[in-house]
Backbone bond lengths (Angstrom), bond angles and torsions (degrees), N, CA, C in turn:
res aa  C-N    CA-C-N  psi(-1)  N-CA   C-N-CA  omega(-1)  CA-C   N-CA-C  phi
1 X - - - 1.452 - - 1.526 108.93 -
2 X 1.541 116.65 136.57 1.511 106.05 173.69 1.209 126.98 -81.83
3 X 1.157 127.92 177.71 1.545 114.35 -161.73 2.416 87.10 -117.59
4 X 1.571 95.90 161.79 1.131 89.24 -151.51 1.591 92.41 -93.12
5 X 1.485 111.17 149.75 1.788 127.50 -173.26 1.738 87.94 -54.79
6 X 1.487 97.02 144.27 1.518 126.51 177.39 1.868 100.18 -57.62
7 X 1.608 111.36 128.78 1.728 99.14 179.51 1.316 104.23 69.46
8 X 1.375 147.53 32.82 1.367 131.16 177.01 1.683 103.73 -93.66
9 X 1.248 108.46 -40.25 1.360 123.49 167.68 1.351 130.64 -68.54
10 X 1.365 105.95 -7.75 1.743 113.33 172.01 1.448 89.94 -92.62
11 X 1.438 110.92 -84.12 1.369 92.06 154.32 1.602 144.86 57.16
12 X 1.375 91.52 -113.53 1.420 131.16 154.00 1.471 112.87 -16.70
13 X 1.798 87.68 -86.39 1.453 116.85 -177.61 1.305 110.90 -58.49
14 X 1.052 135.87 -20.77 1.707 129.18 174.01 1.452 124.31 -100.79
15 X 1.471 95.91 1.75 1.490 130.15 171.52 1.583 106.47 -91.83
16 X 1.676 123.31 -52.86 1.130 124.68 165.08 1.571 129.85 -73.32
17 X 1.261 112.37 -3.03 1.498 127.91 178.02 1.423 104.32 -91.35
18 X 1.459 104.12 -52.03 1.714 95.75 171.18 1.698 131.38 -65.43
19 X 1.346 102.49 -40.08 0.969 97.63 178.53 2.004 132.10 -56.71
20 X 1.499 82.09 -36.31 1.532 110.50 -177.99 2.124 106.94 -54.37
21 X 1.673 81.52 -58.00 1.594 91.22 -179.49 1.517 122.13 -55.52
22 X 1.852 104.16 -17.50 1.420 116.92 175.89 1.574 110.52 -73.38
23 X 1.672 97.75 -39.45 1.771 97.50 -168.08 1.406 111.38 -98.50
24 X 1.312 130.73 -0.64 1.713 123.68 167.16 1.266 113.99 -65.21
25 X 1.527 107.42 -51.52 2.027 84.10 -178.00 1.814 104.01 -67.69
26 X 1.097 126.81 -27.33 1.219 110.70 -149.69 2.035 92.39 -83.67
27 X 1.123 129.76 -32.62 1.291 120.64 -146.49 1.634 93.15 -127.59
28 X 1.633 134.89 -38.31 1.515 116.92 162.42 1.321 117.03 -53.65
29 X 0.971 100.69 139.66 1.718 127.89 179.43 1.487 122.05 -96.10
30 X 1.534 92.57 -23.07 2.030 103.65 -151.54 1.334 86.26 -77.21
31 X 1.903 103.64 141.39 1.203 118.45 -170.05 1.832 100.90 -76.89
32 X 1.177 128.17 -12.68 1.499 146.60 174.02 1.317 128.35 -51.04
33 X 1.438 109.26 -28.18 1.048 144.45 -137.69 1.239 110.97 -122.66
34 X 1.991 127.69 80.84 1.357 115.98 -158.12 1.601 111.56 -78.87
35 X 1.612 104.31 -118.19 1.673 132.71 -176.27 1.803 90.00 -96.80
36 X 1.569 130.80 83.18 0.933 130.38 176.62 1.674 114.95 -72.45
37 X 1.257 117.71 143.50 1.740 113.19 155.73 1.141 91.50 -147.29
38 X 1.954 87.28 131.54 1.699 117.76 167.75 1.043 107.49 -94.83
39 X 1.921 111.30 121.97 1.167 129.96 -159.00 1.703 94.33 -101.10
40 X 0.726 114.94 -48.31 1.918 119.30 -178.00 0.913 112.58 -154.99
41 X 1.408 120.24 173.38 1.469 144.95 -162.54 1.808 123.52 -156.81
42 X 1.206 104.20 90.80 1.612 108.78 166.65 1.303 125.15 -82.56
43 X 1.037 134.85 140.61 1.590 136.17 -150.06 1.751 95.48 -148.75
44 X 1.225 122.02 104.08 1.739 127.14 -175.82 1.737 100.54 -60.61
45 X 1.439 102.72 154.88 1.621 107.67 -172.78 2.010 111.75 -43.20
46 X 1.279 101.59 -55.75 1.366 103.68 175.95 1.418 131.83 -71.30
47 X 1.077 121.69 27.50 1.878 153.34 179.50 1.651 83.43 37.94
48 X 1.369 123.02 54.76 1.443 107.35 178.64 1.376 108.39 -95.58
49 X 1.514 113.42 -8.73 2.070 120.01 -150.14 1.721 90.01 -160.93
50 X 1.062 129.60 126.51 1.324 128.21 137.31 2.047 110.67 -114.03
51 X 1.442 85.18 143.82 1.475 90.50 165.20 1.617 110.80 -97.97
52 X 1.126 104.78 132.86 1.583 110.12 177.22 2.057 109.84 -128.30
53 X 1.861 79.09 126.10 1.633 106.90 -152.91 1.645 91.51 -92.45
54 X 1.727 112.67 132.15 1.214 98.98 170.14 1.876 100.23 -162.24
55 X 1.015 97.13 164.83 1.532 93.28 -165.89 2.067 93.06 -121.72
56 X 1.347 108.51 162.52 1.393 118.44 175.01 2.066 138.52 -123.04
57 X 1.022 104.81 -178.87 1.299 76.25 175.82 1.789 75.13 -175.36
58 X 1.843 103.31 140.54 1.597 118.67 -162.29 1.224 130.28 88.04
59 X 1.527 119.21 -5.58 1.264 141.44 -166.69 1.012 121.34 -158.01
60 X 1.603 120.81 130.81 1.855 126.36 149.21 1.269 122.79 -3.90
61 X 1.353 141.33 85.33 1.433 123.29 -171.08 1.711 100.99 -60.58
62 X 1.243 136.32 -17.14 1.811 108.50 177.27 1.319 103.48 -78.39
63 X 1.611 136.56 -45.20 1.447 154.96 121.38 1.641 102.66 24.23
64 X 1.288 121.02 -74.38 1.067 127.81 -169.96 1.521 110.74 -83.89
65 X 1.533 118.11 -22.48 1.379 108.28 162.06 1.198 122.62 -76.39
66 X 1.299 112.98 -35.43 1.516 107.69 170.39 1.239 116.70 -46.12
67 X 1.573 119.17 -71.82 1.508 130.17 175.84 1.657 99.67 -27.45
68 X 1.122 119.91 -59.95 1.785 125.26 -162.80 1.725 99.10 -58.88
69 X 1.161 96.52 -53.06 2.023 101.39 176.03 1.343 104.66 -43.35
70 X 0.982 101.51 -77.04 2.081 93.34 -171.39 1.271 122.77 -83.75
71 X 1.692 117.95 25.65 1.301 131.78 152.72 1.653 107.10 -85.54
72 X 1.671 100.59 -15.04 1.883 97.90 -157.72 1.466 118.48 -63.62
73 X 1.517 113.30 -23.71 1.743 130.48 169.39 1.365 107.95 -53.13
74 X 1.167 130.39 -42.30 1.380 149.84 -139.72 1.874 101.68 -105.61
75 X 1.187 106.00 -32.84 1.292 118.77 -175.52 1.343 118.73 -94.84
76 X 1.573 112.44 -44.41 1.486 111.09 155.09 1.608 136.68 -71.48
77 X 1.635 100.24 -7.16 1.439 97.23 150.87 1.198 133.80 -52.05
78 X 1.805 89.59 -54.00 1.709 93.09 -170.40 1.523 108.48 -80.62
79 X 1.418 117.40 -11.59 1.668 114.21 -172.93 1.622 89.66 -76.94
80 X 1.243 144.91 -49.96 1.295 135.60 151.33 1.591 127.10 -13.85
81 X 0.971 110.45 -41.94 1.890 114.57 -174.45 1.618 86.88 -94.48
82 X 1.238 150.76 -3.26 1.061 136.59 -172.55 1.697 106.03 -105.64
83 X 1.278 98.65 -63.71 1.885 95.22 172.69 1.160 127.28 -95.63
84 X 1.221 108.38 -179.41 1.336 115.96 -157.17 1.233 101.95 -133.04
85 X 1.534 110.50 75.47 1.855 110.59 -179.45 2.109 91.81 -137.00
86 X 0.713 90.60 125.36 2.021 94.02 164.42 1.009 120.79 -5.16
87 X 2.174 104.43 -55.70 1.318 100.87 -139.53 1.883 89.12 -142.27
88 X 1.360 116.86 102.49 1.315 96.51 167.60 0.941 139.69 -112.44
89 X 1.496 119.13 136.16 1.842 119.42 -162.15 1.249 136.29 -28.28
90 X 0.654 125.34 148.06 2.078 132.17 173.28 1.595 97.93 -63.78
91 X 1.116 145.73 141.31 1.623 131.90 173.77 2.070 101.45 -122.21
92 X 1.363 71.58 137.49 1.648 102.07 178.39 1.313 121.76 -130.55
93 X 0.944 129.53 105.66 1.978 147.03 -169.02 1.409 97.26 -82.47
94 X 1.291 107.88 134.21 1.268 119.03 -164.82 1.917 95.58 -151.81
95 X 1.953 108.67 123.71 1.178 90.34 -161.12 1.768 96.54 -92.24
96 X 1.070 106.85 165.03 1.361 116.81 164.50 1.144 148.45 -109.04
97 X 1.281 103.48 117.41 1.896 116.30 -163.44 1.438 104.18 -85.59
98 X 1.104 117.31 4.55 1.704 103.25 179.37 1.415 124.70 -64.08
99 X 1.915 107.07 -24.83 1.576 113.29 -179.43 1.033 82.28 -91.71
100 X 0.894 176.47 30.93 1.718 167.63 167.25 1.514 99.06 -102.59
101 X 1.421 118.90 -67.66 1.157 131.69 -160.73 1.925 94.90 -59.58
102 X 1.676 110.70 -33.88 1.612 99.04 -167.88 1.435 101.31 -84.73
103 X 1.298 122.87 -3.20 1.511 95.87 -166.04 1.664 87.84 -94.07
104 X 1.200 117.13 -17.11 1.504 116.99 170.66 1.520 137.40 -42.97
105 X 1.769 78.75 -47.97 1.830 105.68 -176.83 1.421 93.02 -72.52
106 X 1.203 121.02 -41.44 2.090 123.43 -166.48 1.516 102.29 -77.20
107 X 1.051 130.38 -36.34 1.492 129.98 146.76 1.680 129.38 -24.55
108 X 1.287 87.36 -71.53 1.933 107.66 172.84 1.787 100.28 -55.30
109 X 1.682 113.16 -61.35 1.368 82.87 -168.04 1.147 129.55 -98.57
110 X 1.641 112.73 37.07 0.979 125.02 156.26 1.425 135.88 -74.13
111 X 1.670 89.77 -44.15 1.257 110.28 160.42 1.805 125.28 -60.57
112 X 0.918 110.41 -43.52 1.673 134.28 175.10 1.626 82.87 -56.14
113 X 1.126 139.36 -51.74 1.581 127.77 -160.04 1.497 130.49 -71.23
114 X 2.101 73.73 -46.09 1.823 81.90 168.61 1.616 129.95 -79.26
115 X 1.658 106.91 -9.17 1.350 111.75 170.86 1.882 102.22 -72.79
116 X 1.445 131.74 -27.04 0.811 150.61 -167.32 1.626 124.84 -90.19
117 X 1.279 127.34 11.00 1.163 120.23 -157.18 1.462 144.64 -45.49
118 X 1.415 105.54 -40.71 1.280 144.11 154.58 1.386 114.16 -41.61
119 X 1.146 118.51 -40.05 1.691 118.79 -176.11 1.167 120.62 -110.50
């Protein structure tokens, strides 16, 4: 068996992140489901599962994961007619707190500054 090219699986995943981010506005329907952006994409060694990271705006982010979950059949069809890998992942939406968490931190040291002026 060959062993798989170095990065084929990042790859992949930034291959399946784009594509995805191409086909949600055009092909979700679910009213749940706002102004999505897919922020990343992890894809497990055996391309059996990727998690796909994305944050929202107009909508409930659990709201909008739901909607994205039972769009995920629908999406790996068509991510199927698009690449050309064996095996393509199961997809799982996963929301992301990382912009959440920064506008948090930019908050604090904002605050930290203005108690601070002088320094």
């Amino acid at each position: 068996m060959r062993k798989a090219k170095p990065g084929r699986s990042t790859r992949i995943a930034d291959q399946i992140a784009h594509d995805i981010a191409e086909l949600i506005p055009k092909e979700v329907r679910d009213p749940r489901v706002g102004f999505v952006t897919v922020t990343g994409c992890e894809i497990t060694p055996d391309y059996a599962h990727a998690n796909i990271y994305f944050t929202v705006i107009g909508s409930e982010p659990e709201a909008c994961r739901e909607g994205l979950n039972a769009a995920a059949g629908m999406l790996r069809s068509l991510i199927f007619r698009q690449l050309r890998i064996h095996t393509v992942p199961t997809l799982h939406f996963v929301y992301d707190t990382s912009v959440d968490r920064g506008f948090a931190m930019d908050k604090l040291i904002a605050e930290a500054l203005d108690q601070n002026p002088g320094k």
